[in-house]
Every structure is written in C-alpha cells, then in structure tokens.
C-alpha positions in Angstrom: -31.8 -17.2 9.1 -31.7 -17.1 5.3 -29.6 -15.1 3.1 -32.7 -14.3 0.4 -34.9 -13.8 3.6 -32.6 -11.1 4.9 -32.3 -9.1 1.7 -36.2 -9.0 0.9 -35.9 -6.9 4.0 -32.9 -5.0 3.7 -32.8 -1.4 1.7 -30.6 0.4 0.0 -28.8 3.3 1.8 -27.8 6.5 0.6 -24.3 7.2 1.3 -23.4 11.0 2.0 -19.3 12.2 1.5 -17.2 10.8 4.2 -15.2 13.3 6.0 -11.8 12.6 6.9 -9.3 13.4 9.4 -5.6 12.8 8.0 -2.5 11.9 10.9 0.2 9.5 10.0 -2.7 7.4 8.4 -5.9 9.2 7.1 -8.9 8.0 9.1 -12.6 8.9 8.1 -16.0 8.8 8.9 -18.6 7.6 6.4 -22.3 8.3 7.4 -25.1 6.3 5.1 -28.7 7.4 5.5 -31.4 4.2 5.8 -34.8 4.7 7.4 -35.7 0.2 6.8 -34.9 -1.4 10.1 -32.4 -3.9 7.8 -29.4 -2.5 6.1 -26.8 -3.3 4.6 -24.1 -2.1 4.7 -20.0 -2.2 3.5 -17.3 -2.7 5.5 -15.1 0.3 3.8 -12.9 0.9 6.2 -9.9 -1.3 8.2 -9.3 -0.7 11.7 -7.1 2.1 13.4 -3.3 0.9 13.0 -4.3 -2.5 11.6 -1.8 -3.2 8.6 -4.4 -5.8 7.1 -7.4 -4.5 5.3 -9.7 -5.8 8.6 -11.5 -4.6 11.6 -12.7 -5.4 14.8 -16.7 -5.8 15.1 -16.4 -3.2 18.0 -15.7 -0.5 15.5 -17.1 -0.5 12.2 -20.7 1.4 13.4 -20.3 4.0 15.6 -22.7 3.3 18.5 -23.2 6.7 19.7 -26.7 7.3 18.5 -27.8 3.7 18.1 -30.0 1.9 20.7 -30.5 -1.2 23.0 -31.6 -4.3 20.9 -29.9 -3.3 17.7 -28.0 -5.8 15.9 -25.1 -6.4 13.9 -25.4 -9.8 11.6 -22.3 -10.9 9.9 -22.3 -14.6 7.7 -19.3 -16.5 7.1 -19.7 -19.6 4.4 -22.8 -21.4 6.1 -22.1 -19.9 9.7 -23.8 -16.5 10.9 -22.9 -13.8 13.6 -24.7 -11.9 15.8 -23.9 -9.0 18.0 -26.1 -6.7 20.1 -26.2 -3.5 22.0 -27.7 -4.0 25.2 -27.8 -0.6 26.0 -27.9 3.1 24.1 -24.7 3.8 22.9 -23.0 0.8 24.2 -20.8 -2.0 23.1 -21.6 -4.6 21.1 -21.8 -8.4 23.1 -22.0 -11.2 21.3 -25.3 -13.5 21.2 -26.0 -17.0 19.9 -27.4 -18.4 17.0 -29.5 -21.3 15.5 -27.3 -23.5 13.2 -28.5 -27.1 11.5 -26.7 -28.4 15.0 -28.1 -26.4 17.8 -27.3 -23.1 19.0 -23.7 -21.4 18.8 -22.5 -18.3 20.3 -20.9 -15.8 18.7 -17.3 -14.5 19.1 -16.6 -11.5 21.4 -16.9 -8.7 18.7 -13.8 -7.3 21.0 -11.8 -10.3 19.3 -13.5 -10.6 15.8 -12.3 -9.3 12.7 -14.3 -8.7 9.6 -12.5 -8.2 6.2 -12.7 -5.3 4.0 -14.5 -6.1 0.9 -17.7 -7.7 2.9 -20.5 -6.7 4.0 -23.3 -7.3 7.2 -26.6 -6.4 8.5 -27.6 -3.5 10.5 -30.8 -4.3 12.3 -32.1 -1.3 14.2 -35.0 -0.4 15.8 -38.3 2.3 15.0 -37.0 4.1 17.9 -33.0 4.2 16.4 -34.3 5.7 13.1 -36.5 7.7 14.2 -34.1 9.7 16.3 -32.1 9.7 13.6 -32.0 7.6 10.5 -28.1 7.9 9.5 -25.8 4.8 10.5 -22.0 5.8 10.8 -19.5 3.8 9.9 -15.6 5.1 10.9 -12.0 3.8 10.8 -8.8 3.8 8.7 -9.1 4.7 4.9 -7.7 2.1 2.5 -5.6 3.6 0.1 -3.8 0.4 -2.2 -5.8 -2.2 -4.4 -7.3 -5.0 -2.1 -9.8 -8.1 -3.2 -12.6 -9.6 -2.6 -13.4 -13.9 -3.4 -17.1 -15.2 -4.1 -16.7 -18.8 -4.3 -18.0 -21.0 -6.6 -21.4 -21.5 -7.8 -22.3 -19.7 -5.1 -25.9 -18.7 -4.3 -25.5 -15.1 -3.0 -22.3 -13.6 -1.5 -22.2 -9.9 0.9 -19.5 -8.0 -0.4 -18.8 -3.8 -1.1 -16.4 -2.0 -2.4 -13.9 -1.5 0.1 -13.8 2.2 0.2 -15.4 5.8 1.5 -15.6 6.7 -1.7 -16.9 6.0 -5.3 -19.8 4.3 -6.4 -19.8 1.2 -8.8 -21.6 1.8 -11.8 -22.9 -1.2 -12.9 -23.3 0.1 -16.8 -19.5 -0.2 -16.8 -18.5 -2.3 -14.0 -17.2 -6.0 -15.4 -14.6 -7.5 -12.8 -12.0 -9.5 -14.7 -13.6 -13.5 -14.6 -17.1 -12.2 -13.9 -19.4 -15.1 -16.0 -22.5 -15.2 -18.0 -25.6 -15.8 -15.5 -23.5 -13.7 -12.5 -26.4 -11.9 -10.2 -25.6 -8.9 -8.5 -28.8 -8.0 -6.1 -29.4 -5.0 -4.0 -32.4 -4.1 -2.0 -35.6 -2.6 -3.3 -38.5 -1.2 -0.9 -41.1 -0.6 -3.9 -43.9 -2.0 -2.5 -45.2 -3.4 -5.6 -41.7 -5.3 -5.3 -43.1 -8.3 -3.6 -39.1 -10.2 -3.8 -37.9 -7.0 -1.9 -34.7 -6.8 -4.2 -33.7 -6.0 -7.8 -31.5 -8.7 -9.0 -28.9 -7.9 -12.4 -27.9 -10.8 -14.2 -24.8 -10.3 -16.8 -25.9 -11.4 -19.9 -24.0 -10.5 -23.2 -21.2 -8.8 -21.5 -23.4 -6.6 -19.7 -25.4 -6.3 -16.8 -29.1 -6.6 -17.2 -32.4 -6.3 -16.0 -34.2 -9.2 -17.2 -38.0 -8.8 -17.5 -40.4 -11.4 -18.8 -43.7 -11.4 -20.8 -46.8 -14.7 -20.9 -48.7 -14.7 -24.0 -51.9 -17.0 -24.6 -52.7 -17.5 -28.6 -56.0 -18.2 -29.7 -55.0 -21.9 -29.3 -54.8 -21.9 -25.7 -51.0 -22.5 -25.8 -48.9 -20.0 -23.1 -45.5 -18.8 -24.3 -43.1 -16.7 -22.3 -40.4 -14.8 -23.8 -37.6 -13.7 -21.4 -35.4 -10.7 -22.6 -32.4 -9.0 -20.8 -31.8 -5.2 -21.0 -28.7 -3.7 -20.0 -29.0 -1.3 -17.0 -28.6 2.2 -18.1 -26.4 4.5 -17.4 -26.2 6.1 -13.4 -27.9 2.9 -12.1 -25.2 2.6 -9.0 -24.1 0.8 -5.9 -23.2 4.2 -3.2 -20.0 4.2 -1.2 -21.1 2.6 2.1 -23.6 0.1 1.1 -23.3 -3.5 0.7 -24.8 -6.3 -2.0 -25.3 -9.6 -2.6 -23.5 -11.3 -5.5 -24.9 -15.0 -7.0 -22.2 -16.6 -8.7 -22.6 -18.8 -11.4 -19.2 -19.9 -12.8 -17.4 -23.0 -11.8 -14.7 -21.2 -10.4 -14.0 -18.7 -7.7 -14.4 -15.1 -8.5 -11.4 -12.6 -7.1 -12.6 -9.2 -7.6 -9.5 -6.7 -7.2 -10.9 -2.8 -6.5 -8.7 -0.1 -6.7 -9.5 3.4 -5.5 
C-alpha cells in the first residue's frame, strides 16, 4: 500500500474540544468528526501511567461505537501495520501485510506501542459513519515539550502535534531547521481535487500554495510560470488530525512542540 495512495483518500477531520478528567495525571478524551471512510488521524495522547510519550495500539480509538472490519494502519520507515476489529466494539487483532518479500503479520496491538507525534489511518466502514461519524481518541494528556524526527529527504512522513489541544497555524508555523522545498499535505475531498490532497511547500520562509499557469504565444511556443502564495491567515491543522510532511533537506528534521 502506498503512502500518496492512502492520502488521496484520506480527509481532514474536524476536531471538537477534548474533555478531560484530571486524577493524579489528567486524562482526556478527544472526539474528531470524519464522514470519509480514511482518516487520519494524531496520536495526541500517551497511554494511562506510561512515563514515555507512547501508547498501546489497543487504546488510542475508542472501539465502542466502531464496527467489525474497521482498520487501524500504522507505517514505520518502509514497513506497514494493520489491525482490525473483528467484531462491534471489540479489540483490535493484528492482520498481515504485503511487503516487497511476501506477507508479514503484524504485532499484537496488546504489545505495540505507537509514539506521540505520529500519526495512522482509520479505515471504517459506510455502516461505522453512518451510525455515527465521530472517531474518539482517549488516554493521558501530555503536558512537557516532546519531538517528533522526519528523516532525510524523505518523501512523505505521518506526524501531528502531540496534543488535545491547539491547532497549527501554518501562516506562522516554521519549526526550527524546516528547509526550502519542505511539503506539508493534508487531505482534500473537493471533488474537482483529482490528487485528493492540498500540498504547502515553504518557499521564501513561508508556507505556500503554489499554483501554476501554461501560456501559448502566437508562435506556438508554451510557457509555464509557477508562483508560490503564502497561505493566509486561519488556514490550520485541528487538534486530532494527522498530516503528511515531504522533507527536502539533507538532514533530519526534529520538530520540538510545546503546549
């Protein structure tokens, strides 16, 4: 399964405001409305008690109100995940996958821990979002700076912000290293959008939406002229949802969030 396949299919969701229950640690629930059958989405939250900023597969998405086939699709370097419910409401059990070398099966998801900072795939079904089209996503609320590494030169990269709350603005947003040519995409469902996503590329210290115009002179000769725009002001990534980033510099990118 390709990355750029998987995000011409995915959608942006709308994250409502978590609400949170505070014991010894503060814990929260995070709902993010999607009615596309692909989402992705963050992984905000670290696991109850965990002292790393992680959590087990079995509890990032609350299962309650999902339903029998729906997936989970995580992808680490050049090796993908898979988890499925194989009935409503259940657990998630692990299912294989089709590398270059045959088929591998995942990891139990009882005994797999994503990081904070990353994100995955929801797949669900007509009949999940139908019944109802919010996705819930609950554990332990990260309170200190944490960070996230897109490798080098680097095609596309699922990472979030690592938190319940506040959305990245990408009219102000410039993480310390982030290079000329960067690409930060996030999914698009206008139909007339036939790539499925809208792709920002930083150009000129800024993040821009690059748009492109052919022109035929009376000569017959075709010119293109490609210009960058920077994104105006409001256009955001919500608490909750996931995107990919490209990276074009020769050396790793460490983005550090703080709350």
């Amino acid at each position: 399964m390709k990355l750029r396949s998987i995000i011409c299919v995915s959608a942006i969701a709308a994250a409502a405001s978590a609400s949170a229950l505070t014991a010894g640690n503060t814990f929260a629930r995070l709902p993010v409305t999607s009615t596309y059958e692909n989402t992705l989405i963050a992984i905000p939250f670290a696991g109850c008690g965990e002292t790393d900023a992680v959590i087990y597969v079995t509890n990032l998405v609350m299962t309650a109100n999902l339903k029998s086939g729906d997936k989970l699709l995580y992808k680490d370097g050049s090796a993908y995940y898979a988890w499925q419910l194989t009935t409503d409401g259940g657990t998630w059990q692990k299912m294989a996958t089709s590398t270059d070398f045959g088929t591998e099966v995942s990891p139990s998801a009882a005994q797999t821990t994503l990081p904070c900072g990353k994100g995955c795939w929801l797949v669900r079904s007509s009949a999940t979002i139908s019944a109802d089209p919010k996705i819930y996503l609950f554990g332990q609320v990260n309170t200190g700076s944490l960070t996230t590494t897109i490798p080098a030169s680097s095609d596309g990269t699922i990472v979030c912000r690592p938190y319940e709350t506040g959305a990245i603005d990408l009219s102000s947003w410039r993480p310390t290293g982030v290079a000329a040519g960067d690409t930060v995409s996030v999914p698009d469902s206008d139909p007339a959008n036939l790539t499925g996503k809208k792709t920002y590329t930083y150009k000129n210290d800024n993040w821009t939406v690059q748009t492109s115009e052919t022109k035929t002179n009376k000569r017959g000769i075709v010119t293109t002229t490609v210009s960058y725009t920077p994104v105006s002001s409001g256009t955001t990534i919500p608490a909750g949802v996931a995107f990919m980033y490209g990276r074009q510099g020769t050396t790793d990118l460490i983005i550090t969030w703080t709350k």
